[in-house]
N, C-alpha and C positions, 0 to 999 in steps of 0.2 A: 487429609493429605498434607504433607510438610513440604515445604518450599524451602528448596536450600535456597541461605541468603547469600551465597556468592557468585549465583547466575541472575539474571532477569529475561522473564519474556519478551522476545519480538513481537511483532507481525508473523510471522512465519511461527507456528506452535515450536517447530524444531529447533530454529535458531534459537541460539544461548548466547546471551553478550555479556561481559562483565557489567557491573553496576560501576557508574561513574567513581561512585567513592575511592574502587580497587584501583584506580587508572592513574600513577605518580603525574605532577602535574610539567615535571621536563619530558614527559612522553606525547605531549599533549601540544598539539599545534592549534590555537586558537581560530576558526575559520565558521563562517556563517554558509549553512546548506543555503545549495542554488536553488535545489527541487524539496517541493513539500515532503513528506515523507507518508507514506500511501494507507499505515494503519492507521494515524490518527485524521484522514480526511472522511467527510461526509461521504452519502450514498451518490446524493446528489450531484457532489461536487466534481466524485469519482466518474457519476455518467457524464456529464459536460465535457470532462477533458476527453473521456471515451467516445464521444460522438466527433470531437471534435479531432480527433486522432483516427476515427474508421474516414471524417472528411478527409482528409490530410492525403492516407492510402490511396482513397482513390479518385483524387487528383493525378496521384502519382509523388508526390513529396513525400519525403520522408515523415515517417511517421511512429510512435512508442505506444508499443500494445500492454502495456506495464498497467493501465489505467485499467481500464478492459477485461486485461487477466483478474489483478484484485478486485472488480466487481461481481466474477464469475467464481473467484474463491470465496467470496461472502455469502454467493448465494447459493453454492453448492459447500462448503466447508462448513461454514458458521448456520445453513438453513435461513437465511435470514429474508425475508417476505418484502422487505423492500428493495433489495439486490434484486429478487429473483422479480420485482414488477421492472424493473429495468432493463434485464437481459431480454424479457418476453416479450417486451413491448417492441414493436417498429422503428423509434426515435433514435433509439442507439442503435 
């Protein structure tokens, strides 16, 4: 398979981003993410904030099922056996 090299993969197999190289740097607003960014976090790390976000719901606080969601795409998209001891298990 050839990889065009003027997209790169996300997270998301479908999302296409340019590659930083392509991005002139007056287009470019220097700014540091507030939120981790969710493909490159752990399994583990993923369930933590997911427990701690199904805690959140119901309390009744607001709460972001973002964590949750890409635990349940790892373990259903990707197959991945340590996603899916996290969804199965009770904890989350």
């Amino acid at each position: 398979m050839i990889q065009d090299p003027t997209y790169t993969l996300c997270a998301n197999e479908g999302d296409m981003l340019p590659p930083l190289q392509s991005i002139s740097p007056e287009r470019v607003a220097v700014s540091v993410p507030l939120e981790p960014v969710l493909c490159v976090m752990s399994i583990s790390v993923l369930a933590g904030h997911c427990r701690r976000e199904i805690s959140n719901y119901r309390r009744g606080e607001t709460s972001d099922e973002r964590y949750c969601v890409e635990l349940l795409r790892r373990a259903t998209v990707h197959c991945d056996p340590s996603a899916w001891e996290y969804v199965r298990s009770s904890s989350v």
